[in-house]
C-alpha positions as CSV (number, residue, x, y, z in Angstrom):
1,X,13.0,-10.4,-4.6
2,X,16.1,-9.7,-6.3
3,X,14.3,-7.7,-8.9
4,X,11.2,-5.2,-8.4
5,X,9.1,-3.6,-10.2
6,X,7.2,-2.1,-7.7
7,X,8.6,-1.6,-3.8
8,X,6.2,0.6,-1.6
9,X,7.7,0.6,2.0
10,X,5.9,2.4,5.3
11,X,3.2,4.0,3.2
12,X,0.4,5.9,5.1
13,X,-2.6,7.8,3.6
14,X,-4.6,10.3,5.7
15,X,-7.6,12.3,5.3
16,X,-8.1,15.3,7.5
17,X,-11.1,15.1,9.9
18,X,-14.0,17.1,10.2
19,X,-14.0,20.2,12.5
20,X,-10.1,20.0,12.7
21,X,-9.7,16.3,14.2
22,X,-6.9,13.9,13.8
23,X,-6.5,13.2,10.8
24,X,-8.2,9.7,9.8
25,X,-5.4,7.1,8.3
26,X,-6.5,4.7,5.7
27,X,-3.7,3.0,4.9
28,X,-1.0,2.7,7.9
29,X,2.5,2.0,7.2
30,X,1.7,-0.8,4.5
31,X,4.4,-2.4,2.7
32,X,3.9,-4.0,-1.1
33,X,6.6,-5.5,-3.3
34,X,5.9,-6.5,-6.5
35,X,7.9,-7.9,-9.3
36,X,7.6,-7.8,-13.2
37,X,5.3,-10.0,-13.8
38,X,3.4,-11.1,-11.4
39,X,-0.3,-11.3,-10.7
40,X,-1.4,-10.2,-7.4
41,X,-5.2,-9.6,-6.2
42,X,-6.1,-7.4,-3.4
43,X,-9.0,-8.1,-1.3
44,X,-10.7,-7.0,2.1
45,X,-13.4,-5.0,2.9
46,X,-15.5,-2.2,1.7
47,X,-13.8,1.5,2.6
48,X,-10.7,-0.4,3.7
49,X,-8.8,1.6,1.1
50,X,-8.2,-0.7,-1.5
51,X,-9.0,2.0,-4.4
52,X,-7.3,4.4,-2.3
53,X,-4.5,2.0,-2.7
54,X,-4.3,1.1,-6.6
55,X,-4.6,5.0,-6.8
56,X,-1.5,5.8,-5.3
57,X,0.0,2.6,-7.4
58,X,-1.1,4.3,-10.6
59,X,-0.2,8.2,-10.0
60,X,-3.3,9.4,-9.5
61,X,-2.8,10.0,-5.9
62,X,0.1,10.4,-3.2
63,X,0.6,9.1,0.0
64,X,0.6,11.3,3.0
65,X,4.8,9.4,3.8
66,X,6.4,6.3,2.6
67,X,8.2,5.2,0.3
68,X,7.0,4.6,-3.4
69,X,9.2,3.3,-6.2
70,X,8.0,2.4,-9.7
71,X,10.0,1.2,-12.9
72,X,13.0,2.1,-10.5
73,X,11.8,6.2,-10.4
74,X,10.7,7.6,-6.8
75,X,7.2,8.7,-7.3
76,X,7.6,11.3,-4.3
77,X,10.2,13.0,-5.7
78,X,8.4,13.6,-8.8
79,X,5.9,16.5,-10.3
80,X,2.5,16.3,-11.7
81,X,4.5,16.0,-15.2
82,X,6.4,13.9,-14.4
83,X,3.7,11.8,-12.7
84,X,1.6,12.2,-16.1
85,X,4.3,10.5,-18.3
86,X,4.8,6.9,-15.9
87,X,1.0,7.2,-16.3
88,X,0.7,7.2,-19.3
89,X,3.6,5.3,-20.6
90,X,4.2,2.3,-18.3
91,X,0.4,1.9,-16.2
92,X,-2.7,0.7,-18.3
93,X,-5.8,0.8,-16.2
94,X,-9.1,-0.9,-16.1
95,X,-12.3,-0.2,-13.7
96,X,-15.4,-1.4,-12.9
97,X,-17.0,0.9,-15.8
98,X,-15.8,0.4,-19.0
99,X,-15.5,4.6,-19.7
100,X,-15.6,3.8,-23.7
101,X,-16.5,6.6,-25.7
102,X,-19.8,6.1,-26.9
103,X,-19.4,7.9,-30.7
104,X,-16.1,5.7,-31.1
105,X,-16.1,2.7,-32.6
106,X,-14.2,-0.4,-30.3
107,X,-11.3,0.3,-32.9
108,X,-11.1,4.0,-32.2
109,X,-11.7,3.5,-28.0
110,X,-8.5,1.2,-27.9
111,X,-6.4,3.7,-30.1
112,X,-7.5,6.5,-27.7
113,X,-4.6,6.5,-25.4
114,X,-2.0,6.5,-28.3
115,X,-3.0,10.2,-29.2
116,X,-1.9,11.3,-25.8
117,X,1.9,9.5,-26.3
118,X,4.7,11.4,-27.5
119,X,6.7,7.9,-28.3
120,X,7.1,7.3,-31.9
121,X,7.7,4.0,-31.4
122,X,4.4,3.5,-29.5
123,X,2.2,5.5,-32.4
124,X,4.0,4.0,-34.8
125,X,1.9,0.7,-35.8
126,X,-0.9,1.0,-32.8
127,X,-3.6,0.4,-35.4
128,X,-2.1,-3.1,-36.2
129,X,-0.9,-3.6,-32.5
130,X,-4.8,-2.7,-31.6
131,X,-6.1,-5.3,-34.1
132,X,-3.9,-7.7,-33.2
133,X,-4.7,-7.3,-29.5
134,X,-8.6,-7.0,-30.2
135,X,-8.1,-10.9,-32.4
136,X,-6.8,-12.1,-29.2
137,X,-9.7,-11.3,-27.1
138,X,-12.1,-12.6,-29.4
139,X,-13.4,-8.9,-31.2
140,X,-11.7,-8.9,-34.6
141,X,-15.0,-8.9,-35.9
142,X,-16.2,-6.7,-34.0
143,X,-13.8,-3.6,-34.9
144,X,-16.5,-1.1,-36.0
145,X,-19.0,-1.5,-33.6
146,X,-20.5,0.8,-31.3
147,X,-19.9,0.6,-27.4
148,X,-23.9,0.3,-27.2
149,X,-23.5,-2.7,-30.0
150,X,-21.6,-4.4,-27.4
151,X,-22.5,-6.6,-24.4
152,X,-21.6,-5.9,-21.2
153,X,-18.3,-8.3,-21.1
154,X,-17.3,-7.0,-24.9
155,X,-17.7,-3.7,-23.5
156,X,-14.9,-4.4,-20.7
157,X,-12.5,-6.7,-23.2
158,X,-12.2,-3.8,-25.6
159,X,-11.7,-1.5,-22.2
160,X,-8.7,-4.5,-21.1
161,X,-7.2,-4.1,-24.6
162,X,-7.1,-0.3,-24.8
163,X,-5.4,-0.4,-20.8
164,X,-2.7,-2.3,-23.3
165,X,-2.3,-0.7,-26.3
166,X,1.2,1.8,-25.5
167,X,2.2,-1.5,-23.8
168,X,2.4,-0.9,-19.9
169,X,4.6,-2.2,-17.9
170,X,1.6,-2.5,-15.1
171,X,-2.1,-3.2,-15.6
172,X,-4.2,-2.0,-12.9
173,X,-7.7,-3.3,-12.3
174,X,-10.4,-2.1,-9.9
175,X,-13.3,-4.8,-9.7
176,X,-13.2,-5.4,-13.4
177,X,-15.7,-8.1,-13.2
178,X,-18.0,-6.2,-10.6
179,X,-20.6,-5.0,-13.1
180,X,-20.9,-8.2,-15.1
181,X,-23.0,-11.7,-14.6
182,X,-21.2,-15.1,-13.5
183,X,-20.5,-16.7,-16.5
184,X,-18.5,-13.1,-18.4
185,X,-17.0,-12.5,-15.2
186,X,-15.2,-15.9,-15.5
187,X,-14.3,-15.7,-19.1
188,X,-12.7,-12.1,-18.3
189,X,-10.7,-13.9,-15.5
190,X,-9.2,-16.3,-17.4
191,X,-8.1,-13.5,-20.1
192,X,-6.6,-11.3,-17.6
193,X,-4.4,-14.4,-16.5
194,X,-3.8,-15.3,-20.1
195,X,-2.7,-11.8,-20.4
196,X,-0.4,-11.7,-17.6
197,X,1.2,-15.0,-19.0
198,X,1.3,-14.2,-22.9
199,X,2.2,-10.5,-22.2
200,X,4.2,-10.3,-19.5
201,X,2.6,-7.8,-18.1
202,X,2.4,-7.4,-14.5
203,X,-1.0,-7.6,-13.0
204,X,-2.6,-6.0,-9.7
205,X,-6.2,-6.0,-9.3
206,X,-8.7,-5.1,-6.3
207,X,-11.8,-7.6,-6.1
208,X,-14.0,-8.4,-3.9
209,X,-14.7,-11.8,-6.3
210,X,-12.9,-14.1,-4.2
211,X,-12.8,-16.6,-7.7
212,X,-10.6,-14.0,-9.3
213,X,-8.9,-13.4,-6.5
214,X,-7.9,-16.9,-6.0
215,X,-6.6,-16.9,-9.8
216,X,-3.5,-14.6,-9.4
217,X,-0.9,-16.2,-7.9
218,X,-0.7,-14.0,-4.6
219,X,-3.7,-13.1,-2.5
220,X,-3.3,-10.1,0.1
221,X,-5.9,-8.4,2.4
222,X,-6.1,-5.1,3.4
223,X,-7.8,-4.9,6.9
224,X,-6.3,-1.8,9.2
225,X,-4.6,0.0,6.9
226,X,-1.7,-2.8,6.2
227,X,-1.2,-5.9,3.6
228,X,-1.1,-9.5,5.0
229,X,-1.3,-12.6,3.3
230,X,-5.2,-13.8,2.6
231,X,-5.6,-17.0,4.3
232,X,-6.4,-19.7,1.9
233,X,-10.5,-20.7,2.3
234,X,-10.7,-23.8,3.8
235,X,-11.5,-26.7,2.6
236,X,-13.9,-29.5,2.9
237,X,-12.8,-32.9,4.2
């Protein structure tokens, strides 16, 4: 990859042990490359550090050593501050809870993460950018409601368009579908790869619904602290 938008090299993340151990490594010298654009799932298995992971990816936590390069700006070498502003500016993200703000209306819960931006040109016209995104996920009528009006997949669209509204650069997603039933967890597939296509935005998401997974076009496990390629599942004869 000529171009990256994301190159993590040799990262490791440990914990300290209990009564002065050694300290307990969850992720091991793992290498990820990623560039603008792409859609890539992460899978494996439970406590194998996948959060931990998308957590370092988005700022909100450091490796212990490695290498960790966003947007072209060494993560390592920067403070909380500056930490705060990729966050903010160029990483949307999206969890397994929705977190809306219950006294906001689905209008007001997408504009939220404009008020923190000190970029005119990101204020400037977030009410019609927000409307415009909101049409495209099916809620333009659905503007004024309530999160407790909602159902549970409305709930996570308006939470997907308000990860988009200062217009990352990345949108992270841990098990966005893993609080909702079959048939909503499909239709919010299908709009995160229409997103990703329509956008341009790149995509990383943790999952342990191997259908989503399979949707974004790379599929890496984490097992013993490292990535590898997920083997395809197999298929019948």
């Amino acid at each position: 990859m000529s171009e990256l938008l994301l190159d993590l090299e040799g990262v490791c993340k440990g914990y300290e042990a209990p009564e002065g151990g050694a300290p307990v490594f969850v992720l091991n010298q793992l290498d990820l490359k990623v560039a603008p654009g792409e859609s890539v799932a992460i899978i494996g298995p439970s406590g194998s550090g996948k959060s931990t992971l998308l957590n370092i990816i988005g700022t909100l936590d450091r490796p212990t050593s490695g290498k960790a390069v966003f947007d072209g700006q060494d993560l390592l070498a920067m403070d909380e501050a500056g930490l705060a502003d990729v966050r903010n500016r160029k990483i949307g993200f999206v969890f397994q809870s929705h977190h809306l703000l219950p006294q906001c209306s689905v209008l007001e819960n997408v504009l939220v993460p404009t008020l923190a931006s000190d970029d005119p040109a990101l204020r400037q016209g977030a009410e019609d950018r927000a409307r415009k995104l909101l049409d495209k996920v099916g809620l333009g009528g659905r503007l004024s409601h309530k999160p407790a009006q909602l159902s549970g997949g409305e709930r996570q669209r308006t939470a997907v368009v308000r990860a988009l509204i200062n217009r990352p650069k990345l949108l992270l997603a841990d098990e966005p579908t893993g609080a909702l039933d079959r048939g909503t967890s499909e239709h919010l597939a299908q709009l995160l790869v229409d997103l990703n296509k329509e956008l341009g935005v790149t995509l990383i998401l943790v999952t342990h619904a191997i259908p989503l997974a399979e949707r974004m076009s790379r599929l890496l496990e984490l097992r013993d602290g490292k990535l590898a390629v997920a083997r395809p599942p197999e298929t019948k004869a």
